[in-house]
mmCIF entry with sequence, helices, sheets and N, C-alpha, C, O atoms, coordinates in Angstrom:
data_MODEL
# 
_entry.id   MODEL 
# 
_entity.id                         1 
_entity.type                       polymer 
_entity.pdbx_number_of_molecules   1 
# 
_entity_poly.entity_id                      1 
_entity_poly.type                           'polypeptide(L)' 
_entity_poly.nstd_linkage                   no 
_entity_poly.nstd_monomer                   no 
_entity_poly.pdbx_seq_one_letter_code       
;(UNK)(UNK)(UNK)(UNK)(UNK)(UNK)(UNK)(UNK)(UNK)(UNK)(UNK)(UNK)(UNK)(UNK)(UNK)(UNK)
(UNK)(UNK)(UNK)(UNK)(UNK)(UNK)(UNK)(UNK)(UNK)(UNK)(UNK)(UNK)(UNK)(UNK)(UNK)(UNK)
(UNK)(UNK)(UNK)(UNK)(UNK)(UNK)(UNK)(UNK)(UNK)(UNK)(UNK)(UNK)(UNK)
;
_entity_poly.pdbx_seq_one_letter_code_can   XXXXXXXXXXXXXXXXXXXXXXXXXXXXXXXXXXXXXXXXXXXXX 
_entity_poly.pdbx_strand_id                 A 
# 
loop_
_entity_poly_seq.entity_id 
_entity_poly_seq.num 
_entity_poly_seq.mon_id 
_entity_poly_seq.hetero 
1 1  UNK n 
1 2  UNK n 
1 3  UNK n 
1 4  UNK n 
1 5  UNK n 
1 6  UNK n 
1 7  UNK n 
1 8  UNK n 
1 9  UNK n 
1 10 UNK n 
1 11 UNK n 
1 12 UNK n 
1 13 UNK n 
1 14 UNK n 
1 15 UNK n 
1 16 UNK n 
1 17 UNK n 
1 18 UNK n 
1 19 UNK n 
1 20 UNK n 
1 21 UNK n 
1 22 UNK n 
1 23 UNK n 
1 24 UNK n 
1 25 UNK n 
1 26 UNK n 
1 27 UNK n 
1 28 UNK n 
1 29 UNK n 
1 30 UNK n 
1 31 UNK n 
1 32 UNK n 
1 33 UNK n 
1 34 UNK n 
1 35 UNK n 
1 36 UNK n 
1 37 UNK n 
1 38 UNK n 
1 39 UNK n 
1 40 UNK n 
1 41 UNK n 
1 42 UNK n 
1 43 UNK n 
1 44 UNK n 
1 45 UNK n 
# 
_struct_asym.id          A 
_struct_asym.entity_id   1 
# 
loop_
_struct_conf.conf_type_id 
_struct_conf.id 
_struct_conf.pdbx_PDB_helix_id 
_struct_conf.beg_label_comp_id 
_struct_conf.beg_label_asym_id 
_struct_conf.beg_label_seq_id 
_struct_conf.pdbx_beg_PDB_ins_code 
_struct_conf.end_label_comp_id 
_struct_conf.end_label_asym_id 
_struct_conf.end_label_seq_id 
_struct_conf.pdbx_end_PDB_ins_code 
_struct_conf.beg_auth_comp_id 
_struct_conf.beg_auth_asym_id 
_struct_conf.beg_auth_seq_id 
_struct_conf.end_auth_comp_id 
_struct_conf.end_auth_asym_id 
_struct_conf.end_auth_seq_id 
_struct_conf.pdbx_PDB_helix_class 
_struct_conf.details 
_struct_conf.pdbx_PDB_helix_length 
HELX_P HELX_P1 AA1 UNK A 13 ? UNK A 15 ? UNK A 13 UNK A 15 5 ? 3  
HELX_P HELX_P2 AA2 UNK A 31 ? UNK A 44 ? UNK A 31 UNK A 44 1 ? 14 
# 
_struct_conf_type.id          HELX_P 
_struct_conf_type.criteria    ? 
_struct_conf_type.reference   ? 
# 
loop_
_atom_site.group_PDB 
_atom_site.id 
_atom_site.type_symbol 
_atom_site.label_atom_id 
_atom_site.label_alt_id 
_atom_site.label_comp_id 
_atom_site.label_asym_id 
_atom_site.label_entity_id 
_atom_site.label_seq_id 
_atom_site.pdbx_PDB_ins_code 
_atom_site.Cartn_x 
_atom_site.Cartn_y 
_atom_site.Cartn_z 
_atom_site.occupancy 
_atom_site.B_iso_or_equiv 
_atom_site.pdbx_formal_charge 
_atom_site.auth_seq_id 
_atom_site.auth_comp_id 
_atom_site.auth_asym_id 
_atom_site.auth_atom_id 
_atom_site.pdbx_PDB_model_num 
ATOM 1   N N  . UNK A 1 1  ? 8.112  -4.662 11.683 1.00 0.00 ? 1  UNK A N  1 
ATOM 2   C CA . UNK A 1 1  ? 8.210  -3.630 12.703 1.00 0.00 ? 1  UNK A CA 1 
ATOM 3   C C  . UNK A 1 1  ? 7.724  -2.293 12.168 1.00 0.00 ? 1  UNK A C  1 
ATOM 4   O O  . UNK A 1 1  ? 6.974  -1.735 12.969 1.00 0.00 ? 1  UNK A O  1 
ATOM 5   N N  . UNK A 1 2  ? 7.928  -1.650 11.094 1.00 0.00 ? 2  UNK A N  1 
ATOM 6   C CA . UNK A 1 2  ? 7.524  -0.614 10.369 1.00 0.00 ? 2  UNK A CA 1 
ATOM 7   C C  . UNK A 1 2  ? 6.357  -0.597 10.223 1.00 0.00 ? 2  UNK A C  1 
ATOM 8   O O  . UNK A 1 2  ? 5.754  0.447  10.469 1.00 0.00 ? 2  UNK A O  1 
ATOM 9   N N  . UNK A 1 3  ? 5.801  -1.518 9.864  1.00 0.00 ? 3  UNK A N  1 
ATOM 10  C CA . UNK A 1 3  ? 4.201  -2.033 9.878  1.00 0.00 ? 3  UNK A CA 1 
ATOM 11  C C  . UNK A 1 3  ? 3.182  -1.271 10.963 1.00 0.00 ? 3  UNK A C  1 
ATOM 12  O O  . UNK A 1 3  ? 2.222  -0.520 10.790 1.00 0.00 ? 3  UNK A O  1 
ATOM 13  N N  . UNK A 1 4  ? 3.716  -1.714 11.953 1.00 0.00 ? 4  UNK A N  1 
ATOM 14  C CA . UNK A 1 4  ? 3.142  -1.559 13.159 1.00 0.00 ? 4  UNK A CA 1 
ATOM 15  C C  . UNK A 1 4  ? 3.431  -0.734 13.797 1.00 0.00 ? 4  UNK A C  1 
ATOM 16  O O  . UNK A 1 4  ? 3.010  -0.769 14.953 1.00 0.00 ? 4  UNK A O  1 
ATOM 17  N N  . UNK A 1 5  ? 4.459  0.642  13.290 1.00 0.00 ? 5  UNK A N  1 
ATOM 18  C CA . UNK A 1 5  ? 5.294  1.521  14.060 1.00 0.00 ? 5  UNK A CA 1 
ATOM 19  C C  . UNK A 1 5  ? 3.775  2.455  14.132 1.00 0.00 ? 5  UNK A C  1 
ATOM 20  O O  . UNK A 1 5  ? 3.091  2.799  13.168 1.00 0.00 ? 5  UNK A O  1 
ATOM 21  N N  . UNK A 1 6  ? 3.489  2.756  15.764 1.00 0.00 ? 6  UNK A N  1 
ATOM 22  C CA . UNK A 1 6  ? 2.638  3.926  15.339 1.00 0.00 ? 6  UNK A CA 1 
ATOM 23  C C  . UNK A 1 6  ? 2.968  5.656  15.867 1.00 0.00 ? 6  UNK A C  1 
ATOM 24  O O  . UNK A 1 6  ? 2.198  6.578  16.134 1.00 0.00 ? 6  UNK A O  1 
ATOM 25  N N  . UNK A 1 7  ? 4.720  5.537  15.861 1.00 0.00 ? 7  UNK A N  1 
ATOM 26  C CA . UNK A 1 7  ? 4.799  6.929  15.835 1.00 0.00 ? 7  UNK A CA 1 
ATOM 27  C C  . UNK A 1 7  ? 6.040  7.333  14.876 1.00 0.00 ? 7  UNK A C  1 
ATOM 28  O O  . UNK A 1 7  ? 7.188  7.643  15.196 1.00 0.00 ? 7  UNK A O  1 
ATOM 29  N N  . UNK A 1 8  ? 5.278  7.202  13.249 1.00 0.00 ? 8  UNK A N  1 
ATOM 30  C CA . UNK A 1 8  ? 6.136  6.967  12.525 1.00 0.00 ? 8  UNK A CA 1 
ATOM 31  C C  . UNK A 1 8  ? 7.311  8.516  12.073 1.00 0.00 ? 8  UNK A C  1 
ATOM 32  O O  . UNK A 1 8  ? 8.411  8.449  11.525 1.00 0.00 ? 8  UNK A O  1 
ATOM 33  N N  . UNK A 1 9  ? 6.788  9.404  12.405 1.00 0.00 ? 9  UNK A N  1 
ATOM 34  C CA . UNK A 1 9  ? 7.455  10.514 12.433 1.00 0.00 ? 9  UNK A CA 1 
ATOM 35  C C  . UNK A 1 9  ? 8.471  10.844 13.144 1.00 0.00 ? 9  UNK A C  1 
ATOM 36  O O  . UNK A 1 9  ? 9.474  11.465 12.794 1.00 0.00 ? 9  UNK A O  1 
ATOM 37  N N  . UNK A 1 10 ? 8.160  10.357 14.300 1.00 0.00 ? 10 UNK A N  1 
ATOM 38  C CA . UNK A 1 10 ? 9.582  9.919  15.338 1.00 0.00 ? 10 UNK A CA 1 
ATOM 39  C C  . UNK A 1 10 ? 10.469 8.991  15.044 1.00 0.00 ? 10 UNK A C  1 
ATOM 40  O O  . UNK A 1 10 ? 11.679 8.964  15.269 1.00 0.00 ? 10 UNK A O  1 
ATOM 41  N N  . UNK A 1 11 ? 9.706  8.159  14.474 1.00 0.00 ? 11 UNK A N  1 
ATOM 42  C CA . UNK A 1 11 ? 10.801 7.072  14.051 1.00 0.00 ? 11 UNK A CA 1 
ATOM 43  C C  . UNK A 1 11 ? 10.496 6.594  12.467 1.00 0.00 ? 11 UNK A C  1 
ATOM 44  O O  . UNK A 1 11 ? 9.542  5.862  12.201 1.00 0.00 ? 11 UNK A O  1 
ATOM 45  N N  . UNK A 1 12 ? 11.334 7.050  11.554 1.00 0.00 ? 12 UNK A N  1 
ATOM 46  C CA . UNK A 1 12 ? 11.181 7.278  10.312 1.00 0.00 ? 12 UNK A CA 1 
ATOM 47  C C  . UNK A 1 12 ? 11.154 6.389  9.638  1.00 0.00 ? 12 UNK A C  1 
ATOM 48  O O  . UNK A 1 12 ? 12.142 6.333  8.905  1.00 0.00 ? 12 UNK A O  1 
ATOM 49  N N  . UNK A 1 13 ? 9.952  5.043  9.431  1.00 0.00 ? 13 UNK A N  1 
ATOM 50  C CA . UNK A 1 13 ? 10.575 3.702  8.601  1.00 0.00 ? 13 UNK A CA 1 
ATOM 51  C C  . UNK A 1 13 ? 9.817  4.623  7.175  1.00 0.00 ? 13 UNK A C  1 
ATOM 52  O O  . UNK A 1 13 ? 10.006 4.005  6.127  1.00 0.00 ? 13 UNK A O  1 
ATOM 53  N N  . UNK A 1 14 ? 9.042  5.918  6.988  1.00 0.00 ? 14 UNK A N  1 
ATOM 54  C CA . UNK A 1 14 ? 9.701  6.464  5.398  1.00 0.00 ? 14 UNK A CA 1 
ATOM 55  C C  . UNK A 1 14 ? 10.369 6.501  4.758  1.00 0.00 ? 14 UNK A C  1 
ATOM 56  O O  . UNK A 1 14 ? 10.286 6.936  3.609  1.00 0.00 ? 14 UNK A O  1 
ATOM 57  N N  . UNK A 1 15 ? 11.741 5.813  5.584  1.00 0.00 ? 15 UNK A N  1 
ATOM 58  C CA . UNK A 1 15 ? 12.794 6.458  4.825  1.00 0.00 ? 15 UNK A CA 1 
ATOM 59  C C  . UNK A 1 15 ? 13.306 5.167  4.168  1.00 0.00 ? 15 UNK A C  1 
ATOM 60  O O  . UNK A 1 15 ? 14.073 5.195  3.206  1.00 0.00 ? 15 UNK A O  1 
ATOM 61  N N  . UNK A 1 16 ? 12.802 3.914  4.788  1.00 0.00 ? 16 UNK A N  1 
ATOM 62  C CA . UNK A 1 16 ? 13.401 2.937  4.541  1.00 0.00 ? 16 UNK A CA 1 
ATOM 63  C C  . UNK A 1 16 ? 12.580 2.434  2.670  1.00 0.00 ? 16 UNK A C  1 
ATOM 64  O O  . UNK A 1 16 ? 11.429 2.492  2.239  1.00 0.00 ? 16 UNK A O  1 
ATOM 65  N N  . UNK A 1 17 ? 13.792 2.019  2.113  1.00 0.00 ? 17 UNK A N  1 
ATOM 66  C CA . UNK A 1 17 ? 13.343 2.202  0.459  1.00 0.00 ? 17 UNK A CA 1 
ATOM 67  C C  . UNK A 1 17 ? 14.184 0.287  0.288  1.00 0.00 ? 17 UNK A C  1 
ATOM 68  O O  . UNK A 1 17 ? 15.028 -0.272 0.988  1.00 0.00 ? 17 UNK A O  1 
ATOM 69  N N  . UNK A 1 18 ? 13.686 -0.015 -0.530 1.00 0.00 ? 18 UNK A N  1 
ATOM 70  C CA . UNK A 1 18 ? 13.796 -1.496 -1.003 1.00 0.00 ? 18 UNK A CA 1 
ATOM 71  C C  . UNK A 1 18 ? 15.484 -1.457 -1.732 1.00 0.00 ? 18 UNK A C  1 
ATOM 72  O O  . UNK A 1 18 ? 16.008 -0.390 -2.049 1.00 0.00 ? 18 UNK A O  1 
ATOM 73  N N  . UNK A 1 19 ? 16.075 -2.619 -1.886 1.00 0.00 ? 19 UNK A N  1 
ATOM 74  C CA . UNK A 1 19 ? 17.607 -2.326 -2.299 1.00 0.00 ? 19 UNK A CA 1 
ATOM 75  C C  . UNK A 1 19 ? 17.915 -1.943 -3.785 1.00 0.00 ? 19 UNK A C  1 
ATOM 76  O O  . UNK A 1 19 ? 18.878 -1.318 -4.230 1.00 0.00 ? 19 UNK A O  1 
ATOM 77  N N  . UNK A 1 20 ? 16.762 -2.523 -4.478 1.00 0.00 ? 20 UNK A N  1 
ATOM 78  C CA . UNK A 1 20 ? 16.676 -2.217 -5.883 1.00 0.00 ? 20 UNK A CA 1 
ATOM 79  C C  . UNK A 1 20 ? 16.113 -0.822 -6.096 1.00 0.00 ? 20 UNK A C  1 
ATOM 80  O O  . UNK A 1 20 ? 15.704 -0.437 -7.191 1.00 0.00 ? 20 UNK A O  1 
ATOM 81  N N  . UNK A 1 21 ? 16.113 0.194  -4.570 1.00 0.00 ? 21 UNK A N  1 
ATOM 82  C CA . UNK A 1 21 ? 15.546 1.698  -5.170 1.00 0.00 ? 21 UNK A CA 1 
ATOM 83  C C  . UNK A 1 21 ? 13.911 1.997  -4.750 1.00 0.00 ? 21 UNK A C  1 
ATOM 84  O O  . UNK A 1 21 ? 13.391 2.943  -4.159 1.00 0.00 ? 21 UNK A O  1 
ATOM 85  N N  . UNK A 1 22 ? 13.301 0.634  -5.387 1.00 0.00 ? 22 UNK A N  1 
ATOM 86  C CA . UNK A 1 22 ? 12.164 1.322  -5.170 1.00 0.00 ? 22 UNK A CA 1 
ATOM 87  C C  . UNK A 1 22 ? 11.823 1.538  -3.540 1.00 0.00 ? 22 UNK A C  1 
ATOM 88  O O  . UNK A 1 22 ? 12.501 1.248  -2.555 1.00 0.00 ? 22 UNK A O  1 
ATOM 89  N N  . UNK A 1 23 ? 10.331 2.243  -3.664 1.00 0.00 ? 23 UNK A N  1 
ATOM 90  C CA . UNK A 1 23 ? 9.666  2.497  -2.332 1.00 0.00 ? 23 UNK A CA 1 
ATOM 91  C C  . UNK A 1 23 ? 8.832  1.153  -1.433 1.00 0.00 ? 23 UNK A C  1 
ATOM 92  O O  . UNK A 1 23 ? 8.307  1.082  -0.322 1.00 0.00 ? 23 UNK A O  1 
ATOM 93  N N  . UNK A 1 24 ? 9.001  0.365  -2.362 1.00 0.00 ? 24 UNK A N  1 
ATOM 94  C CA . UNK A 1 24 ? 8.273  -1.076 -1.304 1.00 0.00 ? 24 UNK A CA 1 
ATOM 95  C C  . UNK A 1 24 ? 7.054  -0.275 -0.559 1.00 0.00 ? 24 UNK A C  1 
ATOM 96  O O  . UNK A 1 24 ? 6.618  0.822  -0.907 1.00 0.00 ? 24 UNK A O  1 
ATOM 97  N N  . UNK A 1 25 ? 6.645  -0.990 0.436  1.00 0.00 ? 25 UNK A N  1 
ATOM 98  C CA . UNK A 1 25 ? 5.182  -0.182 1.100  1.00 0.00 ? 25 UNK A CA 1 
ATOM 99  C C  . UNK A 1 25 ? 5.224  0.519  2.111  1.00 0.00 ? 25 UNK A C  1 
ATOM 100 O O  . UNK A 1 25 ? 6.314  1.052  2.320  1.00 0.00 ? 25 UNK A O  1 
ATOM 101 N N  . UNK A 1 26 ? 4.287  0.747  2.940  1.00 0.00 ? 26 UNK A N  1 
ATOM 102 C CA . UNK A 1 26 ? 4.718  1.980  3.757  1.00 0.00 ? 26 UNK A CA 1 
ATOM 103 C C  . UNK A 1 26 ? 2.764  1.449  4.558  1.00 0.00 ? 26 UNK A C  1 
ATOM 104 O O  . UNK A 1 26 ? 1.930  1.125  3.712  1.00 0.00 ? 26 UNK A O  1 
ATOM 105 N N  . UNK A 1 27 ? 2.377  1.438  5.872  1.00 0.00 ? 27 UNK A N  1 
ATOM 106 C CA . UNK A 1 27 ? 1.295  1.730  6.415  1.00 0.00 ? 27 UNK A CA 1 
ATOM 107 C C  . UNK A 1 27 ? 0.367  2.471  5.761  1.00 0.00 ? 27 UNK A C  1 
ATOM 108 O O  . UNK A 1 27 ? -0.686 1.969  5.368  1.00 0.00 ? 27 UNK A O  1 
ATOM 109 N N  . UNK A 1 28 ? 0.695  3.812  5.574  1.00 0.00 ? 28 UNK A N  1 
ATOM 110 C CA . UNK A 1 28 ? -0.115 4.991  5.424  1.00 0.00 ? 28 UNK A CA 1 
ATOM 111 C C  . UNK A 1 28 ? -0.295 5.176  4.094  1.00 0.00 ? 28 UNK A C  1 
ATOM 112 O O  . UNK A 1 28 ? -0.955 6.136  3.696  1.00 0.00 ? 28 UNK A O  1 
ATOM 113 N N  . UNK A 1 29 ? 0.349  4.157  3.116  1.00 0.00 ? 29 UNK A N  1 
ATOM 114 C CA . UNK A 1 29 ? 0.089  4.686  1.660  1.00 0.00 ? 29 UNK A CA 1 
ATOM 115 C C  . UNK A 1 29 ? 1.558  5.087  1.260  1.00 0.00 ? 29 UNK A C  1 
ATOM 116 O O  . UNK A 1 29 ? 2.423  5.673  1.911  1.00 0.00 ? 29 UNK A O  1 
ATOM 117 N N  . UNK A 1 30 ? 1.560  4.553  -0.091 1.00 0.00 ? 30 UNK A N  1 
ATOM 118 C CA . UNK A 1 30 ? 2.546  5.496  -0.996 1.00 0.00 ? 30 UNK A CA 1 
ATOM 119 C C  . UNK A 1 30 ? 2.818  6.483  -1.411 1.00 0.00 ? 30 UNK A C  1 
ATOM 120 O O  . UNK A 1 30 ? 3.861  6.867  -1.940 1.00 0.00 ? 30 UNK A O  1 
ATOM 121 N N  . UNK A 1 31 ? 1.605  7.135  -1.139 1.00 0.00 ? 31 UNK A N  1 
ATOM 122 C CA . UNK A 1 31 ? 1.281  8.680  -2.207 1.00 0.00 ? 31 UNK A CA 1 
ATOM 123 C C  . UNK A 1 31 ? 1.974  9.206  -0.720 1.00 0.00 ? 31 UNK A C  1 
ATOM 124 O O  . UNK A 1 31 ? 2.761  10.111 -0.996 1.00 0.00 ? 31 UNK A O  1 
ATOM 125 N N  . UNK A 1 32 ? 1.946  8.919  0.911  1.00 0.00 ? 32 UNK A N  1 
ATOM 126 C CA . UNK A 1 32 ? 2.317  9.570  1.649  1.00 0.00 ? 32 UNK A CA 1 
ATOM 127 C C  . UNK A 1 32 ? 3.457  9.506  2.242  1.00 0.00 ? 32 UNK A C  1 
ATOM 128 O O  . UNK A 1 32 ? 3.787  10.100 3.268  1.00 0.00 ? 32 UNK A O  1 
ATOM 129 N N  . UNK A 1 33 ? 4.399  8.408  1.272  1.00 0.00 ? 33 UNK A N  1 
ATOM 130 C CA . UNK A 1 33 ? 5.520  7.674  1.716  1.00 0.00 ? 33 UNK A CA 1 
ATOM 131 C C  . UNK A 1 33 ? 6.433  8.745  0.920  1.00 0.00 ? 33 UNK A C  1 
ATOM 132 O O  . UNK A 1 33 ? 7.468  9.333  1.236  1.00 0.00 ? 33 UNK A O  1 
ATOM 133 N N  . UNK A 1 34 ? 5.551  8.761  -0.353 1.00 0.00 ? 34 UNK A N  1 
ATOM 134 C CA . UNK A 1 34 ? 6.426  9.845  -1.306 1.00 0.00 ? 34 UNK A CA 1 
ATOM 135 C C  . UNK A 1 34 ? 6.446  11.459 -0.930 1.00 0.00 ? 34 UNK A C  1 
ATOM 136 O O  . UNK A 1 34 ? 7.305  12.294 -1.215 1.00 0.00 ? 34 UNK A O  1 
ATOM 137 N N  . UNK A 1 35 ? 5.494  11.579 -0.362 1.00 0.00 ? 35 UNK A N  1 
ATOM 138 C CA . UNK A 1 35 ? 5.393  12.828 -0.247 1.00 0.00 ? 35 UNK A CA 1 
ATOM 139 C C  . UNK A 1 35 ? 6.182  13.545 1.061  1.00 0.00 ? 35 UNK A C  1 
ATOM 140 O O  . UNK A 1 35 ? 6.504  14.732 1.012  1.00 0.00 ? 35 UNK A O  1 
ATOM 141 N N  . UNK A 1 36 ? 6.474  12.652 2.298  1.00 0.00 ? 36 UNK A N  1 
ATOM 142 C CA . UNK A 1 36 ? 6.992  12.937 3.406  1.00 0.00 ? 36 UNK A CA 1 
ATOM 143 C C  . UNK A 1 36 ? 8.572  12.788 2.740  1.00 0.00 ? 36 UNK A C  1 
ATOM 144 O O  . UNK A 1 36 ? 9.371  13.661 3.081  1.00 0.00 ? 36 UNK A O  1 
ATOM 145 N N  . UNK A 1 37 ? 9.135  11.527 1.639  1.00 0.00 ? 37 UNK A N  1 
ATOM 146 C CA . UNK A 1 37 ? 10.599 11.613 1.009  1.00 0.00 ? 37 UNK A CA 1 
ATOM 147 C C  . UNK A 1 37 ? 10.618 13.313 0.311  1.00 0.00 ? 37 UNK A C  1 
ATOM 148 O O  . UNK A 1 37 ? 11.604 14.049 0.278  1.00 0.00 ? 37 UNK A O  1 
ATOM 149 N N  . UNK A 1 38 ? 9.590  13.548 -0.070 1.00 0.00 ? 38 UNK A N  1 
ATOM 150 C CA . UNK A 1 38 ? 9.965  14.762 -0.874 1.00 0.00 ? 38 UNK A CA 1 
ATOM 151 C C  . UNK A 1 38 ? 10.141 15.986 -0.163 1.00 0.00 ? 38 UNK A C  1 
ATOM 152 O O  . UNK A 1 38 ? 10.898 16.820 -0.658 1.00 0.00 ? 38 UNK A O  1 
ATOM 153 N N  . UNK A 1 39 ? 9.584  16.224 0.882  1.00 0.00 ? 39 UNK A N  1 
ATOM 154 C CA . UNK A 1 39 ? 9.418  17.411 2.013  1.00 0.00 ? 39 UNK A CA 1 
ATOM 155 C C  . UNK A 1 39 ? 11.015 17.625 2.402  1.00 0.00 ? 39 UNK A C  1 
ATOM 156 O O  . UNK A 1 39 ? 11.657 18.675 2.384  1.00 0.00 ? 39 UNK A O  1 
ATOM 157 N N  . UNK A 1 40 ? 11.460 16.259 2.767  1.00 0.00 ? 40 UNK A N  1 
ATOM 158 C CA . UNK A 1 40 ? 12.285 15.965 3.264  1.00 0.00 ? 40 UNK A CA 1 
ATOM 159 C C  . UNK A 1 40 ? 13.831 16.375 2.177  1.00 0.00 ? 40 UNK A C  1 
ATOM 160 O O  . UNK A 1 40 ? 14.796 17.133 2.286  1.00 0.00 ? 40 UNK A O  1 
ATOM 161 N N  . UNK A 1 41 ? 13.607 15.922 1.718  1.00 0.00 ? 41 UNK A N  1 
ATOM 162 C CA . UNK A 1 41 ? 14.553 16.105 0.588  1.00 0.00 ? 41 UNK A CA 1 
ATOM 163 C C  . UNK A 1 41 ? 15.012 17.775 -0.055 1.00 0.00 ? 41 UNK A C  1 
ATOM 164 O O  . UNK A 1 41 ? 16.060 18.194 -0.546 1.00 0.00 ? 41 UNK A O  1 
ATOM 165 N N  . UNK A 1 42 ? 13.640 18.446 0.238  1.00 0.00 ? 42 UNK A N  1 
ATOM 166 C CA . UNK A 1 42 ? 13.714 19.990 -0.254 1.00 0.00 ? 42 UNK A CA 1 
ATOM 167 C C  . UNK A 1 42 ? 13.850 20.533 1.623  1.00 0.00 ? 42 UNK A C  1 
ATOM 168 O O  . UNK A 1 42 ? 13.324 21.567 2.034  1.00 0.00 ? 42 UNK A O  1 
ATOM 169 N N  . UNK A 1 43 ? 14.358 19.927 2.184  1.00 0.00 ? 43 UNK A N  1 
ATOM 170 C CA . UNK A 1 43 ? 14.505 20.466 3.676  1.00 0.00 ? 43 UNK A CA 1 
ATOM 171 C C  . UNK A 1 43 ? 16.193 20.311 3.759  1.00 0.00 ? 43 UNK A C  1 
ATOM 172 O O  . UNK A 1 43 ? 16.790 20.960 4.619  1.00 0.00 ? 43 UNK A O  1 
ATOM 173 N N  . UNK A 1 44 ? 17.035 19.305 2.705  1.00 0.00 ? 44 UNK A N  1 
ATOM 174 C CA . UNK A 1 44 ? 18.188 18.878 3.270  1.00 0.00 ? 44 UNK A CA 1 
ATOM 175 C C  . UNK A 1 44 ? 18.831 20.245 2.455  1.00 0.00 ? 44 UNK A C  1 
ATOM 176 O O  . UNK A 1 44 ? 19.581 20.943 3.137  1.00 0.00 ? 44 UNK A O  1 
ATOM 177 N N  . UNK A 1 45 ? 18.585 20.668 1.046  1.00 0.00 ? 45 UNK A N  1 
ATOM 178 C CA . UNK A 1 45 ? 18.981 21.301 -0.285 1.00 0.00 ? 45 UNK A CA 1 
ATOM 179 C C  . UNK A 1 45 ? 19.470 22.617 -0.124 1.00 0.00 ? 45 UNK A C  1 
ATOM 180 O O  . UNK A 1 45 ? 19.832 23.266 -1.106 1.00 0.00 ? 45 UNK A O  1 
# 
């Protein structure tokens, strides 16, 4: 379903992370999986 989500900003499967932590994959790339976790993260702080 994440795969195929195409309004992923509305509906955040970025956020979704594998149970062992890591980032598993993402549509758009990793470099942009990480970078939307990090925005995010200096938005909660």
């Amino acid at each position: 379903a994440c795969a195929s989500n195409p309004a992923a900003l509305v509906i955040p499967c970025h956020r979704v992370v594998r149970e062992d932590g890591g980032l598993g994959g993402y549509r758009w790339g990793i470099q942009r999986k990480e970078t939307l976790l990090a925005q995010e993260a200096e938005n909660v702080r």
